[in-house]
mmCIF file as gemmi writes it, N, C-alpha and C atoms, coordinates in Angstrom:
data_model
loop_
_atom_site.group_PDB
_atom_site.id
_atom_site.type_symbol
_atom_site.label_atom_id
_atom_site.label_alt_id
_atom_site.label_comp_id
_atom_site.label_asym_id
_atom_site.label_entity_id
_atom_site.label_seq_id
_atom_site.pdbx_PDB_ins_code
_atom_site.Cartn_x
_atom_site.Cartn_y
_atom_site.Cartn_z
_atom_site.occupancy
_atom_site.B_iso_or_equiv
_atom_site.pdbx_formal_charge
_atom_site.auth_seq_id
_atom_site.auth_asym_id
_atom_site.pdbx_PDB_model_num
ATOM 1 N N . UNK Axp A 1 ? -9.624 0.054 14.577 1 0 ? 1 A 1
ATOM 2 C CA . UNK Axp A 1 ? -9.293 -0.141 13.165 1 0 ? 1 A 1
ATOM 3 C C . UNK Axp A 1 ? -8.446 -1.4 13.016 1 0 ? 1 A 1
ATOM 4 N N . UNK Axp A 2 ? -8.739 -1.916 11.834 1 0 ? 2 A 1
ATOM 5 C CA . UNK Axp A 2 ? -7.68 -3.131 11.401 1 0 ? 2 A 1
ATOM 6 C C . UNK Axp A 2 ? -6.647 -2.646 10.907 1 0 ? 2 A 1
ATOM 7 N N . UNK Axp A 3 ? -5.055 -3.348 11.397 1 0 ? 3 A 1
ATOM 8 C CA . UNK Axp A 3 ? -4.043 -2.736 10.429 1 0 ? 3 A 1
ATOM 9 C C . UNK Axp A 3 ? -3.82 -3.817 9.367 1 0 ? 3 A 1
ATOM 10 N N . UNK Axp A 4 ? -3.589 -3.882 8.606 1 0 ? 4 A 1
ATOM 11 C CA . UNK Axp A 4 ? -3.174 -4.71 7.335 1 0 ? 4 A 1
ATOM 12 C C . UNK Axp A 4 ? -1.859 -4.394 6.926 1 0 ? 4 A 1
ATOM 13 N N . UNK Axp A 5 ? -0.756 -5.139 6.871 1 0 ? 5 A 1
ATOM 14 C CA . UNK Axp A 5 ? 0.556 -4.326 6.118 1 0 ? 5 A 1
ATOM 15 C C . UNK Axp A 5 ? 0.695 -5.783 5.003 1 0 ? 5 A 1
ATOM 16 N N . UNK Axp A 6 ? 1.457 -5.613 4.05 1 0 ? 6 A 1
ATOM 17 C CA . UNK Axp A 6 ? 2.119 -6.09 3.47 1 0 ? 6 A 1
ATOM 18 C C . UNK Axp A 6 ? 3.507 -6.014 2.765 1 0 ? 6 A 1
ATOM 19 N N . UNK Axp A 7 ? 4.409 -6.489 2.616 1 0 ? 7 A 1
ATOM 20 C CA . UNK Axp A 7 ? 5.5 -5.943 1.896 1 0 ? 7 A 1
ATOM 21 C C . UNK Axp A 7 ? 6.73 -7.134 1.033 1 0 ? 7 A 1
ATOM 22 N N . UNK Axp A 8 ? 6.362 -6.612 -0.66 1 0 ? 8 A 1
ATOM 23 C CA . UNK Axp A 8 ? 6.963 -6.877 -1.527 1 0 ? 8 A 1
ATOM 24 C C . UNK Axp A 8 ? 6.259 -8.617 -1.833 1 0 ? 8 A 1
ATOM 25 N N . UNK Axp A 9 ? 5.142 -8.358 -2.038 1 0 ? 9 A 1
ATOM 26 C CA . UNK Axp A 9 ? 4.212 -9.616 -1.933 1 0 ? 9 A 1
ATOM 27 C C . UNK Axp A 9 ? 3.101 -9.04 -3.32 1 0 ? 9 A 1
ATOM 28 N N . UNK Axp A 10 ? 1.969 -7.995 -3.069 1 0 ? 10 A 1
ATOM 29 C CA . UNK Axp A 10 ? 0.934 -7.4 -3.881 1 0 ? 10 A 1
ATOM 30 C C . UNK Axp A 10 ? 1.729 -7.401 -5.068 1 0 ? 10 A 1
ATOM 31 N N . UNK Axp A 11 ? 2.742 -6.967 -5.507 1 0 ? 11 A 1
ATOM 32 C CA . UNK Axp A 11 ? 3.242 -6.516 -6.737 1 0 ? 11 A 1
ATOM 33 C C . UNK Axp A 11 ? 3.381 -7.337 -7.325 1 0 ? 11 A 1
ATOM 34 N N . UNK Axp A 12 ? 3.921 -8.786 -6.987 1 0 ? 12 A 1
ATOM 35 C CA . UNK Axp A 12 ? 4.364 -10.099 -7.632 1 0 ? 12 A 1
ATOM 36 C C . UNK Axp A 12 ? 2.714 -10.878 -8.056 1 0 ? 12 A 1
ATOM 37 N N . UNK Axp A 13 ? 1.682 -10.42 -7.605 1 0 ? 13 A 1
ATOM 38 C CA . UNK Axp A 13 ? 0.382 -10.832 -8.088 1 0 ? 13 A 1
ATOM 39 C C . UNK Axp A 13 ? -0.053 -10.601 -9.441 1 0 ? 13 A 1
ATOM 40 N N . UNK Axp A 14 ? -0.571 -11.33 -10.108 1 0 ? 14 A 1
ATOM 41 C CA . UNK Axp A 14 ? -1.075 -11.152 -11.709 1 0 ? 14 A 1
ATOM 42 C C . UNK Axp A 14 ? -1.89 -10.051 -11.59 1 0 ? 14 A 1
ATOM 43 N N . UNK Axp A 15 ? -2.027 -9.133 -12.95 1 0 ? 15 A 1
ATOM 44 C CA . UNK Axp A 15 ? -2.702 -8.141 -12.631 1 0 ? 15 A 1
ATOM 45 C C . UNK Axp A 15 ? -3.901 -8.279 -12.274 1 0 ? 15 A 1
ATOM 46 N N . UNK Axp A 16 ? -4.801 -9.321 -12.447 1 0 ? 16 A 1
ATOM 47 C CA . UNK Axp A 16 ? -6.134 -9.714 -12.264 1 0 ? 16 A 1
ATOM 48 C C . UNK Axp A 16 ? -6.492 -10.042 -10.611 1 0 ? 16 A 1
ATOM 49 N N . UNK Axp A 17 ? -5.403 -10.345 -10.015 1 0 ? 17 A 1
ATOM 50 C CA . UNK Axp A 17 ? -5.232 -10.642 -8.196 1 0 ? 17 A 1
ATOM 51 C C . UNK Axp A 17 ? -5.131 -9.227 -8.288 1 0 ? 17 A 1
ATOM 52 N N . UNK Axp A 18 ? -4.151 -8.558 -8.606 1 0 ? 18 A 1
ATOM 53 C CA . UNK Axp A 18 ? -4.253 -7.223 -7.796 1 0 ? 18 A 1
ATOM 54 C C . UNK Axp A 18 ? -5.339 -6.292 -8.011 1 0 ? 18 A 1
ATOM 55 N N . UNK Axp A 19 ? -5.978 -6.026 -9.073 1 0 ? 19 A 1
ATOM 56 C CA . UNK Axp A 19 ? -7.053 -5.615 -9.138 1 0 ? 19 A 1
ATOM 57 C C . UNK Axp A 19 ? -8.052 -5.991 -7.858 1 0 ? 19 A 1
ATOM 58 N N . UNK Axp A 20 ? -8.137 -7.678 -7.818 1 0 ? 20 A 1
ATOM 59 C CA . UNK Axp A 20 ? -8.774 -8.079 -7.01 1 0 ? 20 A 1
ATOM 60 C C . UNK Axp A 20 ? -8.877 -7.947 -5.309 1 0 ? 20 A 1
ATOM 61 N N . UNK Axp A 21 ? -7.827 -7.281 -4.957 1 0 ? 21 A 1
ATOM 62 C CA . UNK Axp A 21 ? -6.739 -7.422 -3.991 1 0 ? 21 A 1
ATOM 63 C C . UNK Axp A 21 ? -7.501 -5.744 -3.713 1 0 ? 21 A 1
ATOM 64 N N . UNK Axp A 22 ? -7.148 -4.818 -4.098 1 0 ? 22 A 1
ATOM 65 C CA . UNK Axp A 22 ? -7.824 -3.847 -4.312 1 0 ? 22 A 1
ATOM 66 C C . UNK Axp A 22 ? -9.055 -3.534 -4.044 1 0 ? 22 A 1
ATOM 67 N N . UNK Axp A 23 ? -9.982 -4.658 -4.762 1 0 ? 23 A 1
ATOM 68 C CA . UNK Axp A 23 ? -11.354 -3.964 -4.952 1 0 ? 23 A 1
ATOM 69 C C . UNK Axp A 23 ? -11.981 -4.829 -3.291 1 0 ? 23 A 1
ATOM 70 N N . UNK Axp A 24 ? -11.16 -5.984 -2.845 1 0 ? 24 A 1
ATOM 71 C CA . UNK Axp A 24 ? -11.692 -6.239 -1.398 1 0 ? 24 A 1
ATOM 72 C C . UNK Axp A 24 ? -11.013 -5.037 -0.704 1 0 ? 24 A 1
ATOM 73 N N . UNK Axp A 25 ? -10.036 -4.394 -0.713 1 0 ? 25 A 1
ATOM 74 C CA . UNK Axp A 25 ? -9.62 -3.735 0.256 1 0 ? 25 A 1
ATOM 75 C C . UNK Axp A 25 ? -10.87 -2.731 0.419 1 0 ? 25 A 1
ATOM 76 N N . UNK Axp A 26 ? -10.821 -2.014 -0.459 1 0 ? 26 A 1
ATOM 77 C CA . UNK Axp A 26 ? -11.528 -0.914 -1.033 1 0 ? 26 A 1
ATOM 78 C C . UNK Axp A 26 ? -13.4 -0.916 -0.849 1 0 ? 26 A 1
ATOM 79 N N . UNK Axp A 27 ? -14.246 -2.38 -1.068 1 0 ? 27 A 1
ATOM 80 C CA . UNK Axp A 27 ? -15.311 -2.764 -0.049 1 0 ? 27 A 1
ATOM 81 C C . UNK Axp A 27 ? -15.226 -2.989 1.249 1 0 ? 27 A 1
ATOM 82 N N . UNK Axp A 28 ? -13.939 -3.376 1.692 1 0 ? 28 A 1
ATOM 83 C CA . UNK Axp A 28 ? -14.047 -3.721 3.308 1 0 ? 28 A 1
ATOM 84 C C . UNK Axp A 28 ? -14.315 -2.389 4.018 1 0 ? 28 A 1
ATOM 85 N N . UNK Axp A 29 ? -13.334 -1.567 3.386 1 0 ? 29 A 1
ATOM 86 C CA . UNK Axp A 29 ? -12.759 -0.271 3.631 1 0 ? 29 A 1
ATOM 87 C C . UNK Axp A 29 ? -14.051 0.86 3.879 1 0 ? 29 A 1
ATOM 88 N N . UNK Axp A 30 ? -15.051 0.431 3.265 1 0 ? 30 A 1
ATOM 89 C CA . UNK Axp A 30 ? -16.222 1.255 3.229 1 0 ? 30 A 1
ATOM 90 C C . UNK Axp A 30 ? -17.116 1.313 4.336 1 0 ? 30 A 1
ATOM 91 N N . UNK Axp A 31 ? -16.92 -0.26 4.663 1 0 ? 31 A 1
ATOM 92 C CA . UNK Axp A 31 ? -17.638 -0.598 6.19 1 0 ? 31 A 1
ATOM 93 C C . UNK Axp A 31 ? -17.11 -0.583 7.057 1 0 ? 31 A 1
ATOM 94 N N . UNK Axp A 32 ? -15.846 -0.61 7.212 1 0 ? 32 A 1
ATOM 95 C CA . UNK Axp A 32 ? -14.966 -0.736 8.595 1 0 ? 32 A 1
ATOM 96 C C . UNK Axp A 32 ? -13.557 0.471 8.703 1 0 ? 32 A 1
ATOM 97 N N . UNK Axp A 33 ? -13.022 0.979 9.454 1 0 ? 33 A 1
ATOM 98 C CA . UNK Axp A 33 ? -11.729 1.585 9.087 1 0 ? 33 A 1
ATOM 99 C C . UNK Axp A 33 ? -10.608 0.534 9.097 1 0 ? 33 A 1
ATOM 100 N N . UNK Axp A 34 ? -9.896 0.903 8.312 1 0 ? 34 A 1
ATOM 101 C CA . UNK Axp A 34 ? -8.711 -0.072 7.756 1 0 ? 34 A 1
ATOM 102 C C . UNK Axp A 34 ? -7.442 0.855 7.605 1 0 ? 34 A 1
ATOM 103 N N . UNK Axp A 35 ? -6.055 0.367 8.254 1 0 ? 35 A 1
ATOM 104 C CA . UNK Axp A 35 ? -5.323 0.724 8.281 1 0 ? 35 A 1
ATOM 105 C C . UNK Axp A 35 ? -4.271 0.063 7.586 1 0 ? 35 A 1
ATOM 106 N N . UNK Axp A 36 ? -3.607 0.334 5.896 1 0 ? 36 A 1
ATOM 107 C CA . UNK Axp A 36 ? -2.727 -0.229 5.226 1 0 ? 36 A 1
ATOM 108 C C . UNK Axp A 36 ? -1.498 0.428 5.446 1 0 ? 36 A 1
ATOM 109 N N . UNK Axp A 37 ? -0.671 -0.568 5.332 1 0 ? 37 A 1
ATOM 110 C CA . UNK Axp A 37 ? 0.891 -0.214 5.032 1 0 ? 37 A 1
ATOM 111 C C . UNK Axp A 37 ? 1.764 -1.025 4.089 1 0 ? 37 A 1
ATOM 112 N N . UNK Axp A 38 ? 2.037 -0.313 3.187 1 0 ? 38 A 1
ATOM 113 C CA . UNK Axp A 38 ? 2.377 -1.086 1.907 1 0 ? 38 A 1
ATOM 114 C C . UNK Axp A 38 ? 4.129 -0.768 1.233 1 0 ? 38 A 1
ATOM 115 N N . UNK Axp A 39 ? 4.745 -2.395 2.006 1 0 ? 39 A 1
ATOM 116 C CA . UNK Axp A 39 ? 6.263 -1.766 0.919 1 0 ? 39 A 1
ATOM 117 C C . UNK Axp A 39 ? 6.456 -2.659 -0.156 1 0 ? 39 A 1
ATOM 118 N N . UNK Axp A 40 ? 6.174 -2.165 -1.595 1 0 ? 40 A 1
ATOM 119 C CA . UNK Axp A 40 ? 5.542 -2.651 -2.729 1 0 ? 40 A 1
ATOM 120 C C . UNK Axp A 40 ? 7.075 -1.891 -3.523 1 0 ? 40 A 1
ATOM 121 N N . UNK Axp A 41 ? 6.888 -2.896 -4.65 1 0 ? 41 A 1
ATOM 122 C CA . UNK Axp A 41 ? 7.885 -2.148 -5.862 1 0 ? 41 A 1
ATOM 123 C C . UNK Axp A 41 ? 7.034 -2.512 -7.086 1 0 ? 41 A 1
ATOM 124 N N . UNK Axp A 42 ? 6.274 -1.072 -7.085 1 0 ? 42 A 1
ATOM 125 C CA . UNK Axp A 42 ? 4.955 -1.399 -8.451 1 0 ? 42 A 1
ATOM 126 C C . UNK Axp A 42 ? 4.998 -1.612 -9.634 1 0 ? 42 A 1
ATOM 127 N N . UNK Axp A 43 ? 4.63 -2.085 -10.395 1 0 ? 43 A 1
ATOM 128 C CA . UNK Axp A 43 ? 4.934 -1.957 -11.822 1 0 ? 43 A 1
ATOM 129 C C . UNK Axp A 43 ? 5.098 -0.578 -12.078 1 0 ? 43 A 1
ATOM 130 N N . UNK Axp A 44 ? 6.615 -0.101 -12.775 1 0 ? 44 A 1
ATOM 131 C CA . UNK Axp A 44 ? 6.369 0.846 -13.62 1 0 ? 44 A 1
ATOM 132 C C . UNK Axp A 44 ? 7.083 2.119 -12.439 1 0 ? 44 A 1
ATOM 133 N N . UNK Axp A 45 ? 7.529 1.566 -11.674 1 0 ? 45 A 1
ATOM 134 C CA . UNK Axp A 45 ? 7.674 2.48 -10.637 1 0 ? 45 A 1
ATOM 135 C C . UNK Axp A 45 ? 9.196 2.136 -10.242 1 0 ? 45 A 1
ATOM 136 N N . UNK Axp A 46 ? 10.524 2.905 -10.733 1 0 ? 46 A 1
ATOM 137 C CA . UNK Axp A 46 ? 12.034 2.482 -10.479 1 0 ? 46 A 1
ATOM 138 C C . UNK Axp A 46 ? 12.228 1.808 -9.187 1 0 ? 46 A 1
ATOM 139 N N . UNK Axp A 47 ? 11.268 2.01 -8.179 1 0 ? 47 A 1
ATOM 140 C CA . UNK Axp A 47 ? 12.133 1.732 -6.511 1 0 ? 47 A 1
ATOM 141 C C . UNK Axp A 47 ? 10.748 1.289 -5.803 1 0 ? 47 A 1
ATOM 142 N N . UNK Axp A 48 ? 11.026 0.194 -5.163 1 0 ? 48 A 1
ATOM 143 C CA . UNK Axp A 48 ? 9.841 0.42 -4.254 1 0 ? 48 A 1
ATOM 144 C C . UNK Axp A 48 ? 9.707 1.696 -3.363 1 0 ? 48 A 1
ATOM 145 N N . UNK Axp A 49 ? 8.362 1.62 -2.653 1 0 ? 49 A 1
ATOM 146 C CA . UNK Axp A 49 ? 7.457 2.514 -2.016 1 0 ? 49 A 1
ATOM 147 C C . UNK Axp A 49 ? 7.162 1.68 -0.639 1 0 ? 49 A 1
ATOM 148 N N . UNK Axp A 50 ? 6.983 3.128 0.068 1 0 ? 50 A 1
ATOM 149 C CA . UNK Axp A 50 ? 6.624 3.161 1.674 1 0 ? 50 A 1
ATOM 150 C C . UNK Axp A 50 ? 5.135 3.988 1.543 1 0 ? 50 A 1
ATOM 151 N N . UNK Axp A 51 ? 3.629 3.364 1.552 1 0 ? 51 A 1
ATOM 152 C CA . UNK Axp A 51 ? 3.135 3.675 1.745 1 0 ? 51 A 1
ATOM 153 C C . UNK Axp A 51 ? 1.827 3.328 2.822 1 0 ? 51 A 1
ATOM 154 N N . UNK Axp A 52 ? 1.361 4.874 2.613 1 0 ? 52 A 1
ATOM 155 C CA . UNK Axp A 52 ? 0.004 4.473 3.997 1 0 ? 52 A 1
ATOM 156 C C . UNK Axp A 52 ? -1.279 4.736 3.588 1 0 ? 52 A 1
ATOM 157 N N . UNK Axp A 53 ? -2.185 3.793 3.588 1 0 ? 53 A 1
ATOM 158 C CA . UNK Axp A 53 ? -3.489 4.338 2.759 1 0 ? 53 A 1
ATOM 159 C C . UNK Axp A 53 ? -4.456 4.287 4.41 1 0 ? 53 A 1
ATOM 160 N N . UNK Axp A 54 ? -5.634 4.871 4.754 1 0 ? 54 A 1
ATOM 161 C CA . UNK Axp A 54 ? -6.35 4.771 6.146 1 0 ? 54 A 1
ATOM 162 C C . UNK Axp A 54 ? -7.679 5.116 5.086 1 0 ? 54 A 1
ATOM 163 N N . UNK Axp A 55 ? -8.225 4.238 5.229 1 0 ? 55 A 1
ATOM 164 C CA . UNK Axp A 55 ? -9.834 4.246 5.153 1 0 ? 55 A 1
ATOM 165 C C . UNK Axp A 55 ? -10.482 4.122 6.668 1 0 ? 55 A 1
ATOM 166 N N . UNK Axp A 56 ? -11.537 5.637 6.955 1 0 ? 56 A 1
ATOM 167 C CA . UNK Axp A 56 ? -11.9 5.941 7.561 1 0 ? 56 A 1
ATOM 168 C C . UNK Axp A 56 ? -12.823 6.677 7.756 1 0 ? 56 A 1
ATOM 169 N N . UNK Axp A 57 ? -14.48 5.881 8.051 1 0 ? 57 A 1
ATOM 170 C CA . UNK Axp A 57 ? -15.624 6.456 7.555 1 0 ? 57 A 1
ATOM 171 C C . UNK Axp A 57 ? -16.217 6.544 6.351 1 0 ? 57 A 1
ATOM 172 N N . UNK Axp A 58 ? -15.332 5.454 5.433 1 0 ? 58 A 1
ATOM 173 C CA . UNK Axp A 58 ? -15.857 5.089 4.321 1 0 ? 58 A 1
ATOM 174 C C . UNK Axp A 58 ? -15.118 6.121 2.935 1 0 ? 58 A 1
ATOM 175 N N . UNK Axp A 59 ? -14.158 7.037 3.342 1 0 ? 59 A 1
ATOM 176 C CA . UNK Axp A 59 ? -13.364 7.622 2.653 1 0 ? 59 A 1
ATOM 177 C C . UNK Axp A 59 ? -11.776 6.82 2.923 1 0 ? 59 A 1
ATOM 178 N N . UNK Axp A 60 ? -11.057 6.884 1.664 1 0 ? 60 A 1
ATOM 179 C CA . UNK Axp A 60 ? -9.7 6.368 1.905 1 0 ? 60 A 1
ATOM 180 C C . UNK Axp A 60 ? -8.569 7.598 1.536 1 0 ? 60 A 1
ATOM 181 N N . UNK Axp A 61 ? -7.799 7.541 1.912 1 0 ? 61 A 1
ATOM 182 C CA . UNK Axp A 61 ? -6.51 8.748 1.961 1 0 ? 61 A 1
ATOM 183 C C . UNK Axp A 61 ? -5.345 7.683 1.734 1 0 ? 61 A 1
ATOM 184 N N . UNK Axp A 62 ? -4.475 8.202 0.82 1 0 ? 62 A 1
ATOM 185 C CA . UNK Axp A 62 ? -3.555 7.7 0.529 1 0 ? 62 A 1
ATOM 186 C C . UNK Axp A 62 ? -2.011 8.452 0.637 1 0 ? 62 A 1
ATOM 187 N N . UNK Axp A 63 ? -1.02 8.327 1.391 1 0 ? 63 A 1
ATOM 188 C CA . UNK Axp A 63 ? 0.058 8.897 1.188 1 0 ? 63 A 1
ATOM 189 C C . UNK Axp A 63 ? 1.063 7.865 0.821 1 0 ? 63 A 1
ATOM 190 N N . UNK Axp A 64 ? 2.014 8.57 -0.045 1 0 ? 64 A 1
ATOM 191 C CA . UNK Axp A 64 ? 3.492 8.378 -0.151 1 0 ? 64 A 1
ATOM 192 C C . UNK Axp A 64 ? 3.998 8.586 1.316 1 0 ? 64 A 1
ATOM 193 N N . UNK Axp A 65 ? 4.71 7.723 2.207 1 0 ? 65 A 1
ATOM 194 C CA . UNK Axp A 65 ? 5.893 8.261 2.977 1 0 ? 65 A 1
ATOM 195 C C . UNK Axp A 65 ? 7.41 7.748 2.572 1 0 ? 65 A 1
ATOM 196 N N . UNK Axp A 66 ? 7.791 6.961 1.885 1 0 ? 66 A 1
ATOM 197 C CA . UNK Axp A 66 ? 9.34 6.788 1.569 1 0 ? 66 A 1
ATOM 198 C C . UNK Axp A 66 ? 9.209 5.93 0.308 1 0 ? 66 A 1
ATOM 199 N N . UNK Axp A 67 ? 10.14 6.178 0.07 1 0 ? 67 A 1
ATOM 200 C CA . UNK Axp A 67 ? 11.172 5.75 -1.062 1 0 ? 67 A 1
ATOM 201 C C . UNK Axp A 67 ? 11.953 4.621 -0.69 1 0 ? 67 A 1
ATOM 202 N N . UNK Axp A 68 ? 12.173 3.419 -0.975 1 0 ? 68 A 1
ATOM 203 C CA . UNK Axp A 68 ? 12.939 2.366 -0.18 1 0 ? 68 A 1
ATOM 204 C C . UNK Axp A 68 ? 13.765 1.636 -1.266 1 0 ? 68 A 1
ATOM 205 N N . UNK Axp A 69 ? 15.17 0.543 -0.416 1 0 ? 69 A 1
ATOM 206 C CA . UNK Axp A 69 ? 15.686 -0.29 -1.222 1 0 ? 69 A 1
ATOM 207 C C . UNK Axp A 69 ? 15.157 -1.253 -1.445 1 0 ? 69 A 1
ATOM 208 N N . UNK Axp A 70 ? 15.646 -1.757 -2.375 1 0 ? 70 A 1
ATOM 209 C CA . UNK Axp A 70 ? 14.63 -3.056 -2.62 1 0 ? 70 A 1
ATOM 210 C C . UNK Axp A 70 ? 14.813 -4.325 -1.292 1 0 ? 70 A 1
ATOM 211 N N . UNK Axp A 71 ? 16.102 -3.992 -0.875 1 0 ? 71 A 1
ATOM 212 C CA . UNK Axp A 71 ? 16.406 -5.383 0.336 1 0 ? 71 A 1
ATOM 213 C C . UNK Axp A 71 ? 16.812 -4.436 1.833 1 0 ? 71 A 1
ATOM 214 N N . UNK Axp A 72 ? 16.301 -3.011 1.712 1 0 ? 72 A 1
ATOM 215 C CA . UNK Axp A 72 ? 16.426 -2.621 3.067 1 0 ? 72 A 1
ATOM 216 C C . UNK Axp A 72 ? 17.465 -1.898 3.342 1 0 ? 72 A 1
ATOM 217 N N . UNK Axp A 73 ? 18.154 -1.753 2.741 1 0 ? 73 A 1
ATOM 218 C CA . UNK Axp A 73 ? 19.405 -1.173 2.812 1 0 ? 73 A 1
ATOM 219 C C . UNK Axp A 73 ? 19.152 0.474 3.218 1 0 ? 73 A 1
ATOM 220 N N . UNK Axp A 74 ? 18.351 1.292 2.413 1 0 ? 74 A 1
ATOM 221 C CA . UNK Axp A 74 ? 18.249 2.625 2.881 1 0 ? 74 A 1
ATOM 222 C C . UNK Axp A 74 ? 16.759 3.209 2.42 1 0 ? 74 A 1
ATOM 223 N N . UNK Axp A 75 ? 16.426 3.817 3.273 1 0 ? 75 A 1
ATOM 224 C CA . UNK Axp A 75 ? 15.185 4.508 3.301 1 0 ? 75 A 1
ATOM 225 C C . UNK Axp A 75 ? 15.255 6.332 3.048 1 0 ? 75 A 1
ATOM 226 N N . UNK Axp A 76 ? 14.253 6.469 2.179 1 0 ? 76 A 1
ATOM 227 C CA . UNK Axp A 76 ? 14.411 8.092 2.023 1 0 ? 76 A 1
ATOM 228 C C . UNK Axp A 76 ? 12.766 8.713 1.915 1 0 ? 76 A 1
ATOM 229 N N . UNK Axp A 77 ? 12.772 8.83 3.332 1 0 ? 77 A 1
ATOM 230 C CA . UNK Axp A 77 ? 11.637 9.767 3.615 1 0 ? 77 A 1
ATOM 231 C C . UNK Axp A 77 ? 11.31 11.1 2.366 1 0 ? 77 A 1
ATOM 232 N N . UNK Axp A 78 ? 9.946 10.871 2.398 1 0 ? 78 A 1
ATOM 233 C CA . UNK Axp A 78 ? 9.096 12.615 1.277 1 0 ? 78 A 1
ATOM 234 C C . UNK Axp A 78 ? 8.99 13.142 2.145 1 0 ? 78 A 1
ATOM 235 N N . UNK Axp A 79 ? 9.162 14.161 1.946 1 0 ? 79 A 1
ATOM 236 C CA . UNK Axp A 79 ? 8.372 15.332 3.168 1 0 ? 79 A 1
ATOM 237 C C . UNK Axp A 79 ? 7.246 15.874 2.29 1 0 ? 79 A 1
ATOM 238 N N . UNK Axp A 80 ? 6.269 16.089 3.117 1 0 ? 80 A 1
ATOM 239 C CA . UNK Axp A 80 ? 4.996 17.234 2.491 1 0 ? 80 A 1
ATOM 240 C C . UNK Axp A 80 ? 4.65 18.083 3.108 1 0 ? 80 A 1
């Protein structure tokens, strides 16, 4: 699998990149497994996010794992 991470980069994209940003992930994702990790502070969303999306076999799964500062300072794990 490919890993891909990014962090605090996607969000600062016009909405028309991120859409775009998206819809390659999301075709690549169909043909290959892809492993994202994303620490993003989304529109609309108080705090950035620790997340993990795995496309695998042409299905994608998405979890929440943390809650983060914006400059690192402290991390707060979800449990599920």
């Amino acid at each position: 699998a490919v890993c891909i991470t990014h962090s605090h980069v996607v969000y600062q994209f016009r909405k028309e990149l991120r859409e775009r940003f998206f819809s390659v992930m999301n075709d690549c994702g169909a043909h290959r497994d892809i492993i994202e990790i994303s620490y993003e502070w989304w529109p609309g969303r108080d705090k950035p996010e620790l997340e993990l999306s795995i496309f695998e076999n042409g299905a994608k799964q998405e979890q929440l794992l943390a809650y983060c500062s914006p400059h690192g300072e402290w991390l707060q794990w979800v449990s599920h």
